[in-house]
C-alpha positions as CSV (number, residue, x, y, z in Angstrom):
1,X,-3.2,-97.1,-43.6
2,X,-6.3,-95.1,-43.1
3,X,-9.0,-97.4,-41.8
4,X,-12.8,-96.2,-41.2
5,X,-14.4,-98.8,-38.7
6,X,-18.3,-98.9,-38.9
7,X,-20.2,-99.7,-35.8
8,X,-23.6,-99.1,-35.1
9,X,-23.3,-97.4,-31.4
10,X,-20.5,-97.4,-28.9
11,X,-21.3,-98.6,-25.4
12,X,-20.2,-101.0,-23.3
13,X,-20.4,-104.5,-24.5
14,X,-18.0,-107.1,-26.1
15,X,-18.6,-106.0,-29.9
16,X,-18.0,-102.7,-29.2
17,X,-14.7,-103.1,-27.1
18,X,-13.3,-105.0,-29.6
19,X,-13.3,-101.8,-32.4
20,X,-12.5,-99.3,-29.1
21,X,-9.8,-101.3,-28.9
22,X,-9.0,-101.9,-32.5
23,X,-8.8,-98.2,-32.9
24,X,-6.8,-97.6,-30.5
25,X,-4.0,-99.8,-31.2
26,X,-3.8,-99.3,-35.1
27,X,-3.3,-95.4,-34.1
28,X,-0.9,-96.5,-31.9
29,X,1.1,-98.0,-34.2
30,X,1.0,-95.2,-37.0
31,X,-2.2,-96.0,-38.9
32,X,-5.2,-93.6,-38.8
33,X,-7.9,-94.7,-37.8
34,X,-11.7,-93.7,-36.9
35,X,-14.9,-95.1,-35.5
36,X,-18.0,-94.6,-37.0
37,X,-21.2,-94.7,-35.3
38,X,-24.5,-93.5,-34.3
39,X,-23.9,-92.7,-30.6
40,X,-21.1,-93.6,-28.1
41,X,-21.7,-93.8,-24.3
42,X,-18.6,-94.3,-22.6
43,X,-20.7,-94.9,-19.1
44,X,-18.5,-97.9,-17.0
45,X,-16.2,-97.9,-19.6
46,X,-12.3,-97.5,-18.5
47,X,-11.2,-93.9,-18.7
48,X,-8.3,-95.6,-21.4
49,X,-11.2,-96.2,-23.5
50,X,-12.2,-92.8,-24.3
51,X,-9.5,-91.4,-26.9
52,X,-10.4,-92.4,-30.4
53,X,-11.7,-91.0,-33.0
54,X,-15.4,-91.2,-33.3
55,X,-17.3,-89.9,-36.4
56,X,-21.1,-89.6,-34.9
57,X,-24.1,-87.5,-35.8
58,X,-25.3,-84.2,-34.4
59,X,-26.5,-84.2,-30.7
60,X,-29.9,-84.7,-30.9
61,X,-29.7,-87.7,-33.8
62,X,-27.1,-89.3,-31.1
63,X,-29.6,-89.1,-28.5
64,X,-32.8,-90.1,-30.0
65,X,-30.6,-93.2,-31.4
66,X,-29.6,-94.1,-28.1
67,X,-32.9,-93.8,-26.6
68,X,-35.4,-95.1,-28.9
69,X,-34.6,-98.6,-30.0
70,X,-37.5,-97.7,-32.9
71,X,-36.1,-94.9,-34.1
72,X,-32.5,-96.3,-35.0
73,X,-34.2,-99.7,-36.2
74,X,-35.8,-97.5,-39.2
75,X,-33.1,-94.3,-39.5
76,X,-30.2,-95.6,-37.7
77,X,-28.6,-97.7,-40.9
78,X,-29.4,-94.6,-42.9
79,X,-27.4,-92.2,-40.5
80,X,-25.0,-94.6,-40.7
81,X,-24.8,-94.8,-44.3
82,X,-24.8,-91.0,-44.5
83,X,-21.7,-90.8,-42.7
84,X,-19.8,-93.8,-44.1
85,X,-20.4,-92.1,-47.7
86,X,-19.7,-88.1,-46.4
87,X,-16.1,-90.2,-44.6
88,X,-15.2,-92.5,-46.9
89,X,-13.1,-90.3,-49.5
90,X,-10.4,-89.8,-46.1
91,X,-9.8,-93.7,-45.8
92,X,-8.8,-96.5,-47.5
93,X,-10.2,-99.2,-46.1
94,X,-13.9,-99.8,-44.5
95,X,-13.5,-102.6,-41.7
96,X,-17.4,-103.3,-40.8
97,X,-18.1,-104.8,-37.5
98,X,-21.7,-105.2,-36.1
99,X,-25.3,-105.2,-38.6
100,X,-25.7,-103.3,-40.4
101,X,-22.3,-102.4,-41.0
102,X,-21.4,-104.6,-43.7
103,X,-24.3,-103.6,-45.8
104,X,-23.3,-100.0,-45.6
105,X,-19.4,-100.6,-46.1
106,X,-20.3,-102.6,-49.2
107,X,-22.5,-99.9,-50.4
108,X,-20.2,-97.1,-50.1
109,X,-17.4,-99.0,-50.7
110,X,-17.7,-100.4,-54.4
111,X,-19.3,-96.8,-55.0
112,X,-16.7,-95.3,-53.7
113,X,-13.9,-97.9,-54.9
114,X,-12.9,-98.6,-51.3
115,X,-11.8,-102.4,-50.3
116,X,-14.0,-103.8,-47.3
117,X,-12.4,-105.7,-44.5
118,X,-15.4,-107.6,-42.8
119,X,-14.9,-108.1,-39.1
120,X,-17.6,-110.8,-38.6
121,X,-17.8,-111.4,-34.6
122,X,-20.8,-113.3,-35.6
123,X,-23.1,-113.6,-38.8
124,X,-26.6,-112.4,-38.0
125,X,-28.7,-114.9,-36.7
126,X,-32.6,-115.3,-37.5
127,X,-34.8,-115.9,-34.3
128,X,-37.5,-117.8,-33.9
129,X,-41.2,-116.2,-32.7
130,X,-41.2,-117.8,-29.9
131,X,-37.8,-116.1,-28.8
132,X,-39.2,-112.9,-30.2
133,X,-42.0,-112.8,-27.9
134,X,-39.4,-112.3,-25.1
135,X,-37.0,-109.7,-26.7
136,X,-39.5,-107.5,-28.8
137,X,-40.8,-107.6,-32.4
138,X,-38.2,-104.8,-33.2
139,X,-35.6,-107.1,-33.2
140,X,-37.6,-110.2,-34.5
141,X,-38.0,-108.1,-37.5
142,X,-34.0,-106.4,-37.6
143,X,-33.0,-110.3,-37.2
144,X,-35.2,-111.4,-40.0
145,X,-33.8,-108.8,-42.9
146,X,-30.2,-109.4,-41.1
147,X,-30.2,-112.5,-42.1
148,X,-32.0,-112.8,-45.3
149,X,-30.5,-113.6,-49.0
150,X,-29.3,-110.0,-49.5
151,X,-27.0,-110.3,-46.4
152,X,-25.4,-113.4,-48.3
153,X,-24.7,-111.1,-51.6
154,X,-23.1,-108.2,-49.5
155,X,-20.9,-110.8,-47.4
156,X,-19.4,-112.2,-50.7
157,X,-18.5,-108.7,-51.9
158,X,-16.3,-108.1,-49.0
159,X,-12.7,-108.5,-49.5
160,X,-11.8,-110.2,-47.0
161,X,-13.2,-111.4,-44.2
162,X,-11.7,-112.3,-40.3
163,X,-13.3,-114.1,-37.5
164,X,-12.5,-114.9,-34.2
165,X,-12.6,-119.1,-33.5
166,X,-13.1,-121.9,-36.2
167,X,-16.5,-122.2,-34.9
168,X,-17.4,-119.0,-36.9
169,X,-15.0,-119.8,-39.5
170,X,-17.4,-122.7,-40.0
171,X,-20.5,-121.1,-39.7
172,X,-19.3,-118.2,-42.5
173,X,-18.2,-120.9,-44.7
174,X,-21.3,-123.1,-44.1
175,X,-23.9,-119.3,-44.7
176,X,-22.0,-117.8,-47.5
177,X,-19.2,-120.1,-48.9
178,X,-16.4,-118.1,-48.5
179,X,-13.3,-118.6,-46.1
180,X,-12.1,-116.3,-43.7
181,X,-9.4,-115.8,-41.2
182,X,-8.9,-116.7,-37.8
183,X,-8.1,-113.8,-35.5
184,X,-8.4,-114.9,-31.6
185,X,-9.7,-112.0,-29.6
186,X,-7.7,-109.7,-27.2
187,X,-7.8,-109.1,-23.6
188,X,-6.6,-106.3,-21.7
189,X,-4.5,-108.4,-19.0
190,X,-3.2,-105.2,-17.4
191,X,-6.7,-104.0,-16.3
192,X,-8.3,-107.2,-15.3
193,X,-5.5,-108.5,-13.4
194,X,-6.1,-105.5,-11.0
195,X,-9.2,-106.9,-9.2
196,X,-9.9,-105.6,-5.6
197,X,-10.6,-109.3,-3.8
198,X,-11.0,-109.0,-0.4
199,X,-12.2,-105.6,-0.6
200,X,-14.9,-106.5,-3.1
201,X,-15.8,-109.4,-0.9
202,X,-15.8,-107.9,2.4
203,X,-18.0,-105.4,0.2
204,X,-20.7,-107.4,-1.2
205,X,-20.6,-110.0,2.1
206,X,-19.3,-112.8,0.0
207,X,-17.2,-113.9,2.6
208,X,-17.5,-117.3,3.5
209,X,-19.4,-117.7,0.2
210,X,-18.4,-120.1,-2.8
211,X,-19.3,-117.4,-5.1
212,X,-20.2,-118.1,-8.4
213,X,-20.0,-115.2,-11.6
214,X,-21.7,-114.7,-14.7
215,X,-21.1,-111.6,-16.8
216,X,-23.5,-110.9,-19.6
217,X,-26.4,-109.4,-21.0
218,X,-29.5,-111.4,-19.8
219,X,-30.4,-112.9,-23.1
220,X,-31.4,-116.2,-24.5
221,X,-28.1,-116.4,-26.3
222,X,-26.3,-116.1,-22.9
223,X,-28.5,-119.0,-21.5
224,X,-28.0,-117.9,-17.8
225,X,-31.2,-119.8,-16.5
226,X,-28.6,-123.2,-17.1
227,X,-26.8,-121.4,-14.1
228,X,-29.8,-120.8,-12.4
229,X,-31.3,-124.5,-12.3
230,X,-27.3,-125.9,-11.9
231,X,-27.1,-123.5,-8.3
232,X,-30.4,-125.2,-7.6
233,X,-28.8,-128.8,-8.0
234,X,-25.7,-128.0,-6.2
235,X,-27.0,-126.3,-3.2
236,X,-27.1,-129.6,-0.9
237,X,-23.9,-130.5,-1.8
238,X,-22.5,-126.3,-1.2
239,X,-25.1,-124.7,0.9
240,X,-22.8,-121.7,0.8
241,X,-22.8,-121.4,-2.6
242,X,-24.5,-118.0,-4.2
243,X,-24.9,-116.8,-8.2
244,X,-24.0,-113.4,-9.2
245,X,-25.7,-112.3,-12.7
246,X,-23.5,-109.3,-14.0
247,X,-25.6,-107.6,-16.4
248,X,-29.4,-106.7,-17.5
249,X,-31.6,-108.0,-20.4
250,X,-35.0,-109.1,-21.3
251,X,-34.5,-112.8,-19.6
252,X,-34.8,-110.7,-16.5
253,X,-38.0,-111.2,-15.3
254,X,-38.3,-114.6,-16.0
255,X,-35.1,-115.4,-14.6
256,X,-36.2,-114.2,-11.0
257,X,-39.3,-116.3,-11.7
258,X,-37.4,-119.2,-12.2
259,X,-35.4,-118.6,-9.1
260,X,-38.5,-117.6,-6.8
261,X,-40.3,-121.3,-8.3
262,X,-37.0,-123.2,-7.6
263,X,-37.0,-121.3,-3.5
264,X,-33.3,-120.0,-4.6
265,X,-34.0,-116.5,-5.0
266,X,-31.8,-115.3,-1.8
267,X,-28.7,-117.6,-3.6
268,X,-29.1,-115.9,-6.5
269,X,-28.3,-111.8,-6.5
270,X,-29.1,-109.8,-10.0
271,X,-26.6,-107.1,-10.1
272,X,-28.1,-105.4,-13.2
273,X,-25.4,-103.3,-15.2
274,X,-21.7,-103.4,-14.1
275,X,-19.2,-100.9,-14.7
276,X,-16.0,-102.4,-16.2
277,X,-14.4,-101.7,-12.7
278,X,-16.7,-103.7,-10.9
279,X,-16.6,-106.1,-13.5
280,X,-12.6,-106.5,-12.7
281,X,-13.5,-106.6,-9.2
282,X,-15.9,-109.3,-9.4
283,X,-13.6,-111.5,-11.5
284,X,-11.2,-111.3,-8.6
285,X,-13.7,-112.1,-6.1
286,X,-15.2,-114.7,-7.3
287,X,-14.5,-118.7,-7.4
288,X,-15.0,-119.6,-10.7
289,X,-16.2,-117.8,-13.8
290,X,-19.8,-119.4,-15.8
291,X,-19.7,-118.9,-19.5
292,X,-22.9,-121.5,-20.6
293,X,-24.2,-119.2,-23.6
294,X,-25.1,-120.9,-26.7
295,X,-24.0,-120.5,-30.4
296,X,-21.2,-118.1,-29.7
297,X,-18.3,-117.2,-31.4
298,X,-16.4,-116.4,-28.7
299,X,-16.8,-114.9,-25.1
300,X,-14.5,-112.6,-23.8
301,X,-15.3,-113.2,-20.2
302,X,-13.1,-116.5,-19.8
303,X,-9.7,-114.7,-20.4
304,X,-10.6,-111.5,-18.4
305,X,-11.7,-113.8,-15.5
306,X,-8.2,-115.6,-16.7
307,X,-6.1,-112.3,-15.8
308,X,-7.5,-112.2,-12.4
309,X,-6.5,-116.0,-12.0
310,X,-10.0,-117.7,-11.8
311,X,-10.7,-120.6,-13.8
312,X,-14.0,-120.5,-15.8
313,X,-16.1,-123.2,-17.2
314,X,-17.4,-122.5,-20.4
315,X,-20.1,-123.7,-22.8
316,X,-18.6,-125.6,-25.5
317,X,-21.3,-124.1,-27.8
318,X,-18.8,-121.4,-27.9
319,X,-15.4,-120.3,-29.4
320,X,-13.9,-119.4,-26.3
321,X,-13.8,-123.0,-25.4
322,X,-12.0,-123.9,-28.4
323,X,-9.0,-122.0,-26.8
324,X,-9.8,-123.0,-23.1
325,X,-9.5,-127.2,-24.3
326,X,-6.3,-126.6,-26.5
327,X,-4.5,-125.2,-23.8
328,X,-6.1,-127.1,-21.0
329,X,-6.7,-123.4,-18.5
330,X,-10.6,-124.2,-17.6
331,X,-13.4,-127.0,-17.9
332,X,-15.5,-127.3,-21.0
333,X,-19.2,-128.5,-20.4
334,X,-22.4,-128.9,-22.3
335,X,-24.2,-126.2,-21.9
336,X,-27.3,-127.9,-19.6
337,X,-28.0,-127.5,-15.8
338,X,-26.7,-130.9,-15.2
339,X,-23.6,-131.1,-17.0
340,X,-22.7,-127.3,-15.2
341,X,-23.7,-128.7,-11.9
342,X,-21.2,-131.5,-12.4
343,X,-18.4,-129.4,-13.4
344,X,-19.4,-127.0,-10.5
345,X,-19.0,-129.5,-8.0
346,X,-15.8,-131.2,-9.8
347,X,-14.0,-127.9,-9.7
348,X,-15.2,-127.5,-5.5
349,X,-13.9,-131.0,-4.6
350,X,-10.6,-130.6,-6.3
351,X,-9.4,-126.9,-6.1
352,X,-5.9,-127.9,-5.8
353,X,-6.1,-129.6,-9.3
354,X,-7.3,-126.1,-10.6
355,X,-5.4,-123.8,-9.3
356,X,-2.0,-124.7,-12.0
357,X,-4.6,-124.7,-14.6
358,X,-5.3,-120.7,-13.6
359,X,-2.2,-119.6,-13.3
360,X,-1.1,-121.4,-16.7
361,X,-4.1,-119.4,-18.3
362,X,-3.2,-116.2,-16.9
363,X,0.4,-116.5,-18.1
364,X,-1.0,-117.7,-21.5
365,X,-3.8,-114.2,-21.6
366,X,-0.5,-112.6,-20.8
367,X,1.7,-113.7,-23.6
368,X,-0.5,-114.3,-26.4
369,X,-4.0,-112.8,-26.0
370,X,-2.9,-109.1,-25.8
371,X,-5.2,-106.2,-27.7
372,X,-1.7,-105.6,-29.4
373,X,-1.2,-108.6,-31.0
374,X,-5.0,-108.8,-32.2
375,X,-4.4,-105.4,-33.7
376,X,-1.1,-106.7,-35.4
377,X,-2.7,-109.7,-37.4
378,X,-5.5,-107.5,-38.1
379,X,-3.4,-105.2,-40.0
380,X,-1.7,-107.7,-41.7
381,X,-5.3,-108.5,-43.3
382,X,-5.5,-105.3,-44.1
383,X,-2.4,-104.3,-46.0
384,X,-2.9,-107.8,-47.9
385,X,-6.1,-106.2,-49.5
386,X,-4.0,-103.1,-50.3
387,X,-3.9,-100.6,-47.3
388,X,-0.9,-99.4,-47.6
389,X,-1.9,-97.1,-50.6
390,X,-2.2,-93.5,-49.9
C-alpha cells in the first residue's frame, strides 16, 4: 500500500506521535508511506522518531508556519492542500489526521479518485467565548469553521473512518451519523519503561516527596486547575505532597494565580515544556500519574506512566479510562477537585493494594498496547477500502 498521511505540523504532542509512529511502522512492514505537513520540529522528540518521510514546504513557508499562529490559520490549509494535490498521484490512500486534514484529503481525494481513511483522534470541537478569551480569537474562529455544517459533509465522504475509544465512536456517530472503528492507541513500552528514578529524584529534590505528575499542554481541555485545588485539599492529610505540571499553555497564568490565592504555590512546580526523555523520567519518579482532562478521546499519558509501573488516576471524561476500568490497572474519578482528592488520598493510604494493579497494567501496555499492533489493525482498515491496488 502507498499511504499519504495529512497532518498539519509535526512537533511534539499526542496527535502528532500517533502518525510519527503510524509512518514508521507501516514502512516497517513493507507499505510506503509519507507524512505530510506544514513544518516538523523534532525538538524533545526521541532520536527513533526522526526517520520518516515528511512531504513539507520550502524553508521559509515551514518557518513562518511554525512561528506565526496567524499566518498558518489563513495559508496553512492552503499549503497543505497544495501539497496533498502535487502528492497525491504517488499514493493510494489519504489517511487525514488532525483539522484541517480531512477537508483537504476529501478535496483531493474524490478529485483525484483516491479513497480517504479518516483518522479522527477527536472531531473538532466548537468553543465557547468565554473559553476564547483565554486561548486567543485565532482559534475561537479555526474552532468555529472546524466544526461547522461543511465539516459534517466532508466527514461523510470519507471511506472509512477509525477512532480510538467508544467514547469517540459515540460522539462521530452522535455529529455525523456514520460508524467507525475502534482502534486503541499505542504506546512505546520500550522507551517509557526506561525511566531514571532515583536519579530524576535525587535531581529535582523529590526525595521524601509524594510527588504527584501531570503531563499536558496547559489547556482548558486538560483541566489541570482540578489538580491544583485537589493538592490544596490534600495537603493536611500529605504535607509532603508536591504537583508537577509537565507542559506549557495559555491556562498558565491563571494557573499560578490560582496556586498563589490558595498559598500552594511552593507545592506546585510549573515545569513548562518537557522533552520526551524527561517526560520518561518523570513517569518513573513520580507516585502516581493525574489524567483529569475533560471530553477526551483518549490520553496517552496513563499507559506511558503504565510502562514505567505507576498507576494513574484518570478522568472518566476520557477514553483512556474506558481501558483503565475494563482491565482494573488505575482508579477512575470524576473529573472535580474533590473526587481527585479522594482518590489521591485512597491510593496514599493503601499503596499495597496498588502496586498488583501497576504491574498488571504494565504487563498489559506490554502485550497489547504496542505501536505495532495499532499499525496492524490500521492496515487492515486500509486494505478493506482497497489499498492493496498498485
Amino acid at each position: 500500500m502507498r499511504i499519504m498521511i495529512i497532518q498539519p505540523w509535526i512537533q511534539l504532542g499526542g496527535a502528532e506521535t500517533i502518525s510519527i509512529e503510524l509512518a514508521k511502522h507501516l514502512a516497517d512492514s513493507g507499505n510506503e508511506a509519507a507524512i505530510v505537513c506544514t513544518y516538523v520540529n523534532f525538538e524533545g522528540m526521541p532520536e527513533g522518531k526522526l526517520d520518516s518521510r515528511f512531504i513539507i514546504p520550502s524553508d521559509w513557508l515551514r518557518s513562518v508556519c511554525q512561528r506565526s499562529r496567524i499566518f498558518f490559520l489563513l495559508f496553512g490549509p492552503w499549503i497543505l492542500l497544495y501539497l496533498a494535490w502535487k502528492h497525491a498521484p504517488q499514493f493510494d490512500i489519504l489517511n487525514p489526521h488532525n483539522f484541517p486534514s480531512l477537508w483537504i484529503a476529501v478535496i483531493v481525494g474524490k478529485l483525484r479518485n483516491k479513497k480517504i481513511v479518516w483518522t479522527c483522534n477527536e472531531p473538532p470541537e466548537r468553543i465557547s467565548f468565554r473559553r476564547a478569551v483565554r486561548l486567543g480569537i485565532g482559534d475561537f474562529l479555526g474552532w468555529l469553521i472546524a466544526s461547522s455544517w461543511i465539516d459534517t459533509k466532508m466527514a461523510r465522504l470519507a471511506d472509512a473512518i477509525y477512532v480510538p475509544s467508544k467514547k469517540t465512536q459515540q460522539d462521530v456517530l452522535e455529529r455525523y451519523g456514520i460508524s467507525s472503528t475502534i482502534v486503541p492507541l499505542g504506546v512505546d513500552y520500550e522507551f517509557y519503561s526506561e525511566g531514571r528514578r532515583s536519579e530524576c529524584r535525587s535531581k529535582m529534590e523529590l526525595n521524601g516527596h509524594f510527588v504527584l505528575l501531570v503531563v499536558g499542554k496547559l489547556h482548558p481541555q486538560k483541566n489541570q486547575g482540578v489538580c491544583i485545588d485537589a493538592l490544596d485539599s490534600i495537603l493536611p492529610h500529605i504535607p509532603h505532597a508536591v504537583l508537577l505540571l509537565a507542559g506549557s499553555g495559555p491556562m498558565e497564568s491563571e494557573h499560578r494565580i490560582r496556586a498563589r490565592e490558595l498559598g500552594i504555590s511552593e507545592k506546585i512546580r510549573f515545569l513548562g515544556t518537557v522533552e520526551s526523555y524527561s517526560i520518561r523520567d518523570l513517569y518513573s519518579a513520580c507516585d502516581v500519574n493525574l489524567l483529569p482532562a475533560v471530553n477526551q478521546s483518549w490520553g496517552l499519558t496513563p499507559f506511558e506512566a503504565l510502562s514505567a509501573g505507576r498507576i494513574s488516576i484518570v478522568s472518566n471524561d476520557t477514553g483512556a479510562a474506558e481501558i483503565i476500568s475494563e482491565h482494573d490497572i488505575g482508579i477512575v474519578s470524576d473529573p472535580t477537585s474533590e473526587q481527585f482528592a479522594e482518590a489521591i488520598l485512597q491510593f496514599h493510604k493503601n499503596p499495597d493494594v496498588y502496586a498488583p494493579k501497576a504491574t498488571k497494567g504494565r504487563n498489559f501496555v506490554q502485550e497489547s498496547l504496542g505501536w505495532d499492533q495499532y499499525a496492524e489493525r490500521v492496515s487492515e482498515i486500509l486494505l478493506s477500502v482497497g489499498g492493496g491496488s498498485e
